[in-house]
N, CA, C and O of each residue as an XYZ file, in Angstrom:
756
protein
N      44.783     22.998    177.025
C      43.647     23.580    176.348
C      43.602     25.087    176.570
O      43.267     25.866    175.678
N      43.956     25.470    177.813
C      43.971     27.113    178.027
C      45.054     27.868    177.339
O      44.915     29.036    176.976
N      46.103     27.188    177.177
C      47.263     28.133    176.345
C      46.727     28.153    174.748
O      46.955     29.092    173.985
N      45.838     26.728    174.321
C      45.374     26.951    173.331
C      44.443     28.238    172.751
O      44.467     29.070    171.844
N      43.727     27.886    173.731
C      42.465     29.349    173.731
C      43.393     30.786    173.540
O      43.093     31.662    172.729
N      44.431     30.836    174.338
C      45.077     32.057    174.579
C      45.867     32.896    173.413
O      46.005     34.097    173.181
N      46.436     31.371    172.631
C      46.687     31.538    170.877
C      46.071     31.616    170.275
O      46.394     32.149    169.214
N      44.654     31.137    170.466
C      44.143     31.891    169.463
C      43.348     32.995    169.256
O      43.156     33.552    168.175
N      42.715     33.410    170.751
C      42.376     34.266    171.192
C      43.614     35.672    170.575
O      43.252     36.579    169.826
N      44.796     35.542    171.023
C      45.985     36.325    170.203
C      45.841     36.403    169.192
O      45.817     37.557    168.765
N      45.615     35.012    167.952
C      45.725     35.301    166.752
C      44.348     36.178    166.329
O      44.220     36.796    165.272
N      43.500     36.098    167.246
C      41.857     36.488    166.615
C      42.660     38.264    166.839
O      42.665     38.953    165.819
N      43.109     38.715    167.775
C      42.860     39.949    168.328
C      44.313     40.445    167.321
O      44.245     41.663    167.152
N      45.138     40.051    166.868
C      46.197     40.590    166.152
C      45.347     40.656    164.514
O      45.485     41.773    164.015
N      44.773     39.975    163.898
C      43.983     39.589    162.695
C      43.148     41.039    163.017
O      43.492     42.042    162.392
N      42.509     41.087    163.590
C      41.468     42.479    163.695
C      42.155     43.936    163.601
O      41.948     44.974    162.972
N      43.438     43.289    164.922
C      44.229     44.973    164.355
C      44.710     44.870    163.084
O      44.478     45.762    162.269
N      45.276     44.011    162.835
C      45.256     44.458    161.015
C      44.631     44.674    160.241
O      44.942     45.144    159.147
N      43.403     44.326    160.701
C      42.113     44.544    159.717
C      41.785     46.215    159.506
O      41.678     46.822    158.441
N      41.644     46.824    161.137
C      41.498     47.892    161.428
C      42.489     48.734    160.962
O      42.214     49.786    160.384
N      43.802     48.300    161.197
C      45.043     49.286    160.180
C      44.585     49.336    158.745
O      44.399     50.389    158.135
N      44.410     48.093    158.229
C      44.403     48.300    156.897
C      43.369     49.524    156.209
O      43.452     50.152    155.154
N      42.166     49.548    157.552
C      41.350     50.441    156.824
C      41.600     52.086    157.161
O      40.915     52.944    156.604
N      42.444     52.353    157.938
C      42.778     53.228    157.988
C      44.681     53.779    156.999
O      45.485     54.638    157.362
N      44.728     53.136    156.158
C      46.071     53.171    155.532
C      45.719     52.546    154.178
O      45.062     51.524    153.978
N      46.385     53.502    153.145
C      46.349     52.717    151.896
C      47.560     52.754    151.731
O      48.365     52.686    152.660
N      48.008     52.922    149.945
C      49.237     52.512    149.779
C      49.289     53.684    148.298
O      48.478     54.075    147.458
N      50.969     53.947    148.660
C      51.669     54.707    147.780
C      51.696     54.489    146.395
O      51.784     55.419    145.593
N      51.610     53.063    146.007
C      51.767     52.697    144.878
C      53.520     51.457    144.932
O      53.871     50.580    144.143
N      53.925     51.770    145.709
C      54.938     51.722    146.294
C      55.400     50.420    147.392
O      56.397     49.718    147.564
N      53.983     50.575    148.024
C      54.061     49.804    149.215
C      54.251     50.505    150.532
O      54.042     49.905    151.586
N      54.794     52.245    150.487
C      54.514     52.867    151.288
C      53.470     53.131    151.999
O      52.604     53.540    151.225
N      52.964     53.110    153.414
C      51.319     53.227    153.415
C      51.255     54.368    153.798
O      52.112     54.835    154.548
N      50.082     55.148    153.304
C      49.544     56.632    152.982
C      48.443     56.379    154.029
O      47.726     55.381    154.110
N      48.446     57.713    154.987
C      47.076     57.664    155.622
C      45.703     57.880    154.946
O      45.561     58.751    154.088
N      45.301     57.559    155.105
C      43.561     57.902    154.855
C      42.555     58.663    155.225
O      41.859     58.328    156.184
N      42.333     59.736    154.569
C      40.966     60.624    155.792
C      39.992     59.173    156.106
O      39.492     58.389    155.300
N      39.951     59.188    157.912
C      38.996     58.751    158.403
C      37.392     58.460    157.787
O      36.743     57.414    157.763
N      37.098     59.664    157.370
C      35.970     59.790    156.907
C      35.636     58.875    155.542
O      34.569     58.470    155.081
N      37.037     58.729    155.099
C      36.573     57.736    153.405
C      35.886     56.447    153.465
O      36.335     55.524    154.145
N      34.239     56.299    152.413
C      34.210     55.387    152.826
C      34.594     53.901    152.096
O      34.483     53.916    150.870
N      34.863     53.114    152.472
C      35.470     51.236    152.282
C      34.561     51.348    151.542
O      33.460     51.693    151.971
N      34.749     51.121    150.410
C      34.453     50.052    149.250
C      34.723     49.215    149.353
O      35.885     49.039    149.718
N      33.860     48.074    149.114
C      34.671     46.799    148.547
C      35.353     46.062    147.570
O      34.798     46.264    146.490
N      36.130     45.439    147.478
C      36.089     45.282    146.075
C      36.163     43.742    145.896
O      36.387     43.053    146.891
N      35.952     43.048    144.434
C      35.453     41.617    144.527
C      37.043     41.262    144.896
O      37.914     42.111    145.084
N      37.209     39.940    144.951
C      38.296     39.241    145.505
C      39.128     38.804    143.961
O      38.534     38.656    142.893
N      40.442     38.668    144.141
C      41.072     38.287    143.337
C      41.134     36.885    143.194
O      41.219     36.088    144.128
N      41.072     36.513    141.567
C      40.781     34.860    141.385
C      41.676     34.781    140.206
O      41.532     35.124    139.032
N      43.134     33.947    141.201
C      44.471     33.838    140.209
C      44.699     32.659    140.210
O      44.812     31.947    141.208
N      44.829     32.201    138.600
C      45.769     30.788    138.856
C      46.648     31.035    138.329
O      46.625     31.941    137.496
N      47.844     30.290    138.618
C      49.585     29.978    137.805
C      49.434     28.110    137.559
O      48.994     27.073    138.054
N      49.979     28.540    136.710
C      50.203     27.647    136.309
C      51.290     27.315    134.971
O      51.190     28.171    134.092
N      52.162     26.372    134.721
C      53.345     25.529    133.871
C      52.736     25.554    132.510
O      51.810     24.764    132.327
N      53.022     26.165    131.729
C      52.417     26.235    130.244
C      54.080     26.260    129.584
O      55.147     26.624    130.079
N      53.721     25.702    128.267
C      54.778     25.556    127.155
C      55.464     24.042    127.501
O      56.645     23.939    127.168
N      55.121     23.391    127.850
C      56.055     22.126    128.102
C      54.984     20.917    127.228
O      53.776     20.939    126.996
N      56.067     19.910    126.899
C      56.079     18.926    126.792
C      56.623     17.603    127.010
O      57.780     17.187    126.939
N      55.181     16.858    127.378
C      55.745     15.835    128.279
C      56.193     15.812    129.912
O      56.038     16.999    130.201
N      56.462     15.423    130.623
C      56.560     15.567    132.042
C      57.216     16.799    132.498
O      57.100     17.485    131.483
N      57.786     17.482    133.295
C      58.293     18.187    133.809
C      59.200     17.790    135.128
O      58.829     17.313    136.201
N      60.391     18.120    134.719
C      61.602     17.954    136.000
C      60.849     18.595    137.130
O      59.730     19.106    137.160
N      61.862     18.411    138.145
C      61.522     18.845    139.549
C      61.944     20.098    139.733
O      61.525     20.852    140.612
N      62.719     20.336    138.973
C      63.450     21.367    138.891
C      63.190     22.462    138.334
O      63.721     23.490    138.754
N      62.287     22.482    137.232
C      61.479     22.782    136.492
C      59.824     23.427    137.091
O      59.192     24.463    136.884
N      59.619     22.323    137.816
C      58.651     22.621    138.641
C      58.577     23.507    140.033
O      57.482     23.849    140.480
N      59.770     23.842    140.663
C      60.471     24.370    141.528
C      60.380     25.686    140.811
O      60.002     26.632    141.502
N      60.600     25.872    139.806
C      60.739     27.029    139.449
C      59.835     27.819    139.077
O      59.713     28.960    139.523
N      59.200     27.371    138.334
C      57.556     27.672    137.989
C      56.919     27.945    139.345
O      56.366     29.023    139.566
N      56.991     27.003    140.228
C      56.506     27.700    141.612
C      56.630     28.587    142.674
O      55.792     29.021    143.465
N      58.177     28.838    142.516
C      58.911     29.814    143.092
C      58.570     31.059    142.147
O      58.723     32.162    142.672
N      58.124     31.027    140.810
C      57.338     32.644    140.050
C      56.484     32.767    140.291
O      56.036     33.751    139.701
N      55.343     32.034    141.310
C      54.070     32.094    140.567
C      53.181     33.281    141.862
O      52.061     33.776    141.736
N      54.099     33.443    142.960
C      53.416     34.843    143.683
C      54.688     36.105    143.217
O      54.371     37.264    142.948
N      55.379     35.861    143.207
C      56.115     37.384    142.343
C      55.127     37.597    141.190
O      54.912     38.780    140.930
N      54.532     36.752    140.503
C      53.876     36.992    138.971
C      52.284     37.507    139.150
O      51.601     38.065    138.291
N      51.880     37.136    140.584
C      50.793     37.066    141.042
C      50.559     38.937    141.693
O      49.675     39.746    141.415
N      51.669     39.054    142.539
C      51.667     40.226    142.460
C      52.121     40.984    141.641
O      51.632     42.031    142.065
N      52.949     41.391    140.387
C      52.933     42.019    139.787
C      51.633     42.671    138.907
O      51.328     43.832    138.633
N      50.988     41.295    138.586
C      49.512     41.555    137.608
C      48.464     42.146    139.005
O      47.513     42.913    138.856
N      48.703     41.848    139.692
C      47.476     42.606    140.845
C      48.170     43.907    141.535
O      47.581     44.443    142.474
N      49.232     44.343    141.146
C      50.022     45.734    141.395
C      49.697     46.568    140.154
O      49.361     47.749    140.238
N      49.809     45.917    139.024
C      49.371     46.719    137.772
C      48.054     46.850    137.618
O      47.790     47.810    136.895
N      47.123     46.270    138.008
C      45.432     46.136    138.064
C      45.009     47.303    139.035
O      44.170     48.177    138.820
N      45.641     47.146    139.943
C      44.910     48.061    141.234
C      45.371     49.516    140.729
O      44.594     50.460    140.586
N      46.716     49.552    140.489
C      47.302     51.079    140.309
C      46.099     51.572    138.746
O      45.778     52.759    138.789
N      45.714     51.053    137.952
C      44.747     51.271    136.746
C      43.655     51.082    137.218
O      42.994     52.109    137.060
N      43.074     50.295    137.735
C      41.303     50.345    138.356
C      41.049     51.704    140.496
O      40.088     52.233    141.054
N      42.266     51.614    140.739
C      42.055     51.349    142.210
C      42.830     52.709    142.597
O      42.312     53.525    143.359
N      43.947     52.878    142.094
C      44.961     54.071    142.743
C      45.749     54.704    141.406
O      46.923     54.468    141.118
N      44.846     55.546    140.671
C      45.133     56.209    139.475
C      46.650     57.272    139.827
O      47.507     57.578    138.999
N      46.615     57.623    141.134
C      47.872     58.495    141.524
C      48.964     57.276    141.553
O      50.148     57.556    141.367
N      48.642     56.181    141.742
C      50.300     55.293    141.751
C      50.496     54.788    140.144
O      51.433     54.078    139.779
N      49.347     55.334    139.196
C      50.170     54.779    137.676
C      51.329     55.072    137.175
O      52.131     54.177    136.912
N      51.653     56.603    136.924
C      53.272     56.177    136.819
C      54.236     55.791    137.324
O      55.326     55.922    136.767
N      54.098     55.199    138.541
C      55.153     54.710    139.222
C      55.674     53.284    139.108
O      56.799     52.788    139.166
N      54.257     52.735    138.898
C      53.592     51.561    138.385
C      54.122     51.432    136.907
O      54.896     50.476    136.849
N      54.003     51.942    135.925
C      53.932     51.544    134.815
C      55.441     51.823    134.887
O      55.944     51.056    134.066
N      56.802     52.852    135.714
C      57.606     52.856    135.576
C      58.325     51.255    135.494
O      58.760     50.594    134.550
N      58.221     51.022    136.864
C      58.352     49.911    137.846
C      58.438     48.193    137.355
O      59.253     47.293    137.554
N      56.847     48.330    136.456
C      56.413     46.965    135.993
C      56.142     46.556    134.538
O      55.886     45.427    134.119
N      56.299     48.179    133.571
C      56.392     48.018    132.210
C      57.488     48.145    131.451
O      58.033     49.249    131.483
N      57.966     47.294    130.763
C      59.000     47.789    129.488
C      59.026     49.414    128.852
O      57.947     49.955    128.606
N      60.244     50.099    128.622
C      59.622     51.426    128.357
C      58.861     51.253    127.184
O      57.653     51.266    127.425
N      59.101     51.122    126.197
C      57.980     50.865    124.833
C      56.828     50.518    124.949
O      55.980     51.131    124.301
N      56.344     49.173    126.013
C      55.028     49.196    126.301
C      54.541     49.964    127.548
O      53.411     49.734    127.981
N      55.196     50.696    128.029
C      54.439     51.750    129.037
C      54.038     52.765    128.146
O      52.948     53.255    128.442
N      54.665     53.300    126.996
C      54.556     54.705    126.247
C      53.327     54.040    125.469
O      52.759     54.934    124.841
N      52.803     52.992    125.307
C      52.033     52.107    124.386
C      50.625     52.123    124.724
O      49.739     52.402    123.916
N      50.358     51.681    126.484
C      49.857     51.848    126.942
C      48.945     52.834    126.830
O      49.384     53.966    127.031
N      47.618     52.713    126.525
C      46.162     53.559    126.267
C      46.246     54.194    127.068
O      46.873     53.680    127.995
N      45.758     55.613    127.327
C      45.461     56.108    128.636
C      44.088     56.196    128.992
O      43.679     57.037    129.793
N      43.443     55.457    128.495
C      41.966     55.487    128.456
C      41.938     54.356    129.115
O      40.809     54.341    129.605
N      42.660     53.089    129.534
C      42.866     51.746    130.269
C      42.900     52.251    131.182
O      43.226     53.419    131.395
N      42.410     51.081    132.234
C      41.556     51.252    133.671
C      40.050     52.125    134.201
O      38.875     51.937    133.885
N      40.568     52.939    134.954
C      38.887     53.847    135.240
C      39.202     55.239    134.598
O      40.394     55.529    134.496
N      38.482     55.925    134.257
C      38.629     57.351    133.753
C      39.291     58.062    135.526
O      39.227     57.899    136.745
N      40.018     59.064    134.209
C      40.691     60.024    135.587
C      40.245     60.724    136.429
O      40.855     61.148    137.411
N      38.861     60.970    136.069
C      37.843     61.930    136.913
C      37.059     60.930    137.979
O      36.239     61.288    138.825
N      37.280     60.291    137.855
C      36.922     58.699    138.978
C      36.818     59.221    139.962
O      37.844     59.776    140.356
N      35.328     59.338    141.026
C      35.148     59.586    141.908
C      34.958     58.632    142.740
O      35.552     58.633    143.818
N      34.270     57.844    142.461
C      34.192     55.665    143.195
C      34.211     54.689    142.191
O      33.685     54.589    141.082
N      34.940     54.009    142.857
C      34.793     52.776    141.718
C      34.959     51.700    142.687
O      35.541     51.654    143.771
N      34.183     50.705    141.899
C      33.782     49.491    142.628
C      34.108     48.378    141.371
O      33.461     48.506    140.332
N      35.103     47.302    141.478
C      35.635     46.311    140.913
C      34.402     45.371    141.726
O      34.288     45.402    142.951
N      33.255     44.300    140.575
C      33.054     43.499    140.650
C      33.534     41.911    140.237
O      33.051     40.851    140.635
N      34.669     42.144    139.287
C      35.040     40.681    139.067
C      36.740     41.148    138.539
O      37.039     41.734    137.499
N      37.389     40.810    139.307
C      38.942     40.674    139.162
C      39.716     39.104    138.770
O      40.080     38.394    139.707
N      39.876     38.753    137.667
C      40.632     37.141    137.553
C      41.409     37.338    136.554
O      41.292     38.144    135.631
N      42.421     36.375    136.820
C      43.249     36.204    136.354
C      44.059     34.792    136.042
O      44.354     33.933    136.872
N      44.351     34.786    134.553
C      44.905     33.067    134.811
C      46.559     33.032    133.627
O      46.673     33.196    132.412
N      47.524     32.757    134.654
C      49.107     33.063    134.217
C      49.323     32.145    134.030
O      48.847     31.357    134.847
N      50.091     31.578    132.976
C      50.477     30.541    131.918
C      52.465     30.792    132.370
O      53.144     31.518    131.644
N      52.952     30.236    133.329
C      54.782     30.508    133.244
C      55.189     29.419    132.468
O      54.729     28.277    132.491
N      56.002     29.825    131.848
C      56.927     29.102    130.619
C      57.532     28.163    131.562
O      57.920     28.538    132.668
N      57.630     26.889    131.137
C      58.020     25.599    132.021
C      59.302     25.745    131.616
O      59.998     25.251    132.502
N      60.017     26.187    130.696
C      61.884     25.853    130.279
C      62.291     26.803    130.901
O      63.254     27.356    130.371
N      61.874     27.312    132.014
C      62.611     28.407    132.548
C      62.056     29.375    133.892
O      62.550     29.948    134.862
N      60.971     29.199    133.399
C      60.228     30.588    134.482
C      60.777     31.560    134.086
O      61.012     32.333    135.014
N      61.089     31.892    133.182
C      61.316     33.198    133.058
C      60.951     34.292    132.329
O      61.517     35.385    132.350
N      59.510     33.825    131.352
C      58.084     34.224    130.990
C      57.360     33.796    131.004
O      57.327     32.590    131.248
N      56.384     34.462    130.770
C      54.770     34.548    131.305
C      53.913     35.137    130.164
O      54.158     36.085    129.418
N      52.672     34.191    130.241
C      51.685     34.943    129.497
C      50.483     35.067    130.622
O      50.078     34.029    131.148
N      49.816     36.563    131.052
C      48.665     36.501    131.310
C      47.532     37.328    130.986
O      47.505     38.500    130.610
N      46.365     36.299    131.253
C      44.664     36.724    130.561
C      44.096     37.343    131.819
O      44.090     36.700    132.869
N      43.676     38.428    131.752
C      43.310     39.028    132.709
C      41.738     39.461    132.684
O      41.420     40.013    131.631
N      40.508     39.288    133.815
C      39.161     40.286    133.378
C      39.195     40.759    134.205
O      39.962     40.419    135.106
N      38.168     42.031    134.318
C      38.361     42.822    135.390
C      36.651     43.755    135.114
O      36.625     44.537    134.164
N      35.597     43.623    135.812
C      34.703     44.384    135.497
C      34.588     45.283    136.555
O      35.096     45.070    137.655
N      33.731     46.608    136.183
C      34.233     47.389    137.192
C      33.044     48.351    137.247
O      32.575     48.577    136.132
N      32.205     49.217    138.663
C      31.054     49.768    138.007
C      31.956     51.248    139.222
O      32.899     51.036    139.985
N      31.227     52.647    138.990
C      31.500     53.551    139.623
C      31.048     55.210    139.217
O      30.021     55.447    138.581
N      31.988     56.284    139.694
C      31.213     57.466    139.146
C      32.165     57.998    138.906
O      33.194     57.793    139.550
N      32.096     58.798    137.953
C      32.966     59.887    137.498
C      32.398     60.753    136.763
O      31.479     60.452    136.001
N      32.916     62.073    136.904
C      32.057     63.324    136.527
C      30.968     63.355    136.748
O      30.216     63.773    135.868
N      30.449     62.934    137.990
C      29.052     62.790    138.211
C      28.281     61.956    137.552
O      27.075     62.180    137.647
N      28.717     60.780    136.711
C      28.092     59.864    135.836
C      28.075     58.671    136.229
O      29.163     58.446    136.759
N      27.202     57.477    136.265
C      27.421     56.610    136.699
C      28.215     55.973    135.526
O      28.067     56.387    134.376
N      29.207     54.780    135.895
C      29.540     53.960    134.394
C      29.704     52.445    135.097
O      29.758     51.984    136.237
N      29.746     51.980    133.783
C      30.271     50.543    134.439
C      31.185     50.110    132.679
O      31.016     50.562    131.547
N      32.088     49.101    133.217
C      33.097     48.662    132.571
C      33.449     47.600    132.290
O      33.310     46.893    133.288
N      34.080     46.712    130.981
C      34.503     45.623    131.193
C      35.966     45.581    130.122
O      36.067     45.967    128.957
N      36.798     45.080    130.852
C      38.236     44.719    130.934
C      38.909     43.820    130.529
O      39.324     43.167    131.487
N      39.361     43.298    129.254
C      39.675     42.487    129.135
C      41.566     42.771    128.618
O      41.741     43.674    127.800
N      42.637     42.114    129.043
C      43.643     42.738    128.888
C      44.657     40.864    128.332
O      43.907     39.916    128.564
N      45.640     40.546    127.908
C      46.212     39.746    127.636
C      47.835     40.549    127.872
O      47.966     41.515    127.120
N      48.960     40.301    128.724
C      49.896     40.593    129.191
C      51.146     39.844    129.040
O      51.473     39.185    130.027
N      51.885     39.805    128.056
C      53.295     39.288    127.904
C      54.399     39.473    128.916
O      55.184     40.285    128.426
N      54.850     39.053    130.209
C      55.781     39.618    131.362
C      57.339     38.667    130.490
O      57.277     37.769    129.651
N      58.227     39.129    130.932
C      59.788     38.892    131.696
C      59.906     39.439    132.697
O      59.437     40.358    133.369
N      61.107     38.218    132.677
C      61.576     38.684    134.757
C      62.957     39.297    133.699
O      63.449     38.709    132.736
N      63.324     40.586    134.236
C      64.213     41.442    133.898
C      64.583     42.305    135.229
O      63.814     43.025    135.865
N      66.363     41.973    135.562
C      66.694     41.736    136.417
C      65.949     41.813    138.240
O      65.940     42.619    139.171
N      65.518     40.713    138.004
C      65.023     39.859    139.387
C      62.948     40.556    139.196
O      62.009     40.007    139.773
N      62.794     41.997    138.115
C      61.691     42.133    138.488
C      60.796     41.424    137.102
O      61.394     40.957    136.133
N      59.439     41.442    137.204
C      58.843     40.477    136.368
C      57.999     42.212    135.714
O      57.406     42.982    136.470
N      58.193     42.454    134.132
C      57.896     43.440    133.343
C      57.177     42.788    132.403
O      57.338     41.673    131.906
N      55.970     44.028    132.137
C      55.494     43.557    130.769
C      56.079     44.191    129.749
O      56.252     45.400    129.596
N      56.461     43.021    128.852
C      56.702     43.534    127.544
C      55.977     44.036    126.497
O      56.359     44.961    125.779
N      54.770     43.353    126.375
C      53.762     43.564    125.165
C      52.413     43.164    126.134
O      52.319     42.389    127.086
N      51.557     43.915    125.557
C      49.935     43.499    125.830
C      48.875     43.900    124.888
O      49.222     44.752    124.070
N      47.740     43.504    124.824
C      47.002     43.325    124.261
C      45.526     43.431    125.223
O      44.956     42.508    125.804
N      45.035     45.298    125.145
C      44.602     45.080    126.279
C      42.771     45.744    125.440
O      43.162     46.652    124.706
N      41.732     45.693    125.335
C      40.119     45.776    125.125
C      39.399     45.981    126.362
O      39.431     45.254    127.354
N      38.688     47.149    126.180
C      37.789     47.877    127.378
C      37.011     47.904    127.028
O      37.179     47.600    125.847
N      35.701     48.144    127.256
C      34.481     48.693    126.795
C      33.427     48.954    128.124
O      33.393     48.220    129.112
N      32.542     50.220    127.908
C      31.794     50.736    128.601
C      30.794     50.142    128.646
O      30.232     50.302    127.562
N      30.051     49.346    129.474
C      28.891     48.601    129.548
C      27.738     49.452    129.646
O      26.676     49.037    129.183
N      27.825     51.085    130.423
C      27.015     52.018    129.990
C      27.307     53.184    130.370
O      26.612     54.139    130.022
């Protein structure tokens, strides 16, 4: 029972330092982590609500089939929440981002008025979801429906936002790109 306590006592006290790193470190866009002035303060933001799931099939599905679809479904998971954050969250990692995770035709396509305005001083994401449809003959596209509402300030204005985006991906070599989207914003005020 005491070595028990002692694991988890470890796991409690390793969980916190990461907690505490995380808030002192963001990210490049990259995955590099960028320090943070101390002083910034944590926002929160709502939690991400993703499903994957086997779309395009008929009739049962092999194992094999299913293996595969499951083995895409956190590569696919992070890609759409790498492209979300860099447009709502870290406006300095968009082109790296849109290099990275868009087809060139639909990066040049891409609104620049999508996500938060550039003068974004806070922004606060209240509802982030998402629900990915992987092609069962393959895994090797994807359709996803994305919302994303979002309230904050820029230019000294308050705004709030709502997001609605539809995202065509391929996996093109080993990374998962959007090809086409279909993406509707509107200013709630």
């Amino acid at each position: 029972m005491q070595g028990r306590r002692r694991g988890i006592a470890g796991a409690l006290a390793a969980l916190l330092l990461g907690v505490a790193c995380s808030h002192t470190t963001g990210s490049a866009g990259d995955g590099t982590p960028v320090a943070m002035p101390p002083s910034a303060p944590v926002i929160e933001q709502a939690e991400w609500r993703i499903s994957a799931h086997p779309s395009g099939n008929i009739g049962p599905m092999s194992k094999r089939e299913l293996r595969r679809v499951r083995a895409e479904s956190l590569p696919l998971r992070r890609a759409v929440t790498e492209v979300y954050d860099a447009l709502f969250l870290d406006p300095a990692a968009r082109p790296a981002v849109l290099n990275k995770r868009f087809a060139a035709r639909a990066a040049r396509a891409l609104p620049a008025r999508s996500g938060v305005p550039a003068s974004v001083e806070k922004v606060r994401t209240t509802l982030r979801k998402a629900d990915i449809g992987i092609d069962a003959s393959g895994a090797r596209r994807a359709a996803a429906k994305v919302k994303i509402r979002a309230r904050g300030i820029a230019s000294g204005e308050r705004f709030a936002l709502l997001h609605r985006g539809t995202l065509w991906l391929e996996k093109k070599g080993g990374t998962w790109k959007i090809m086409a989207f279909d993406v509707r914003q509107k200013r709630l005020r």
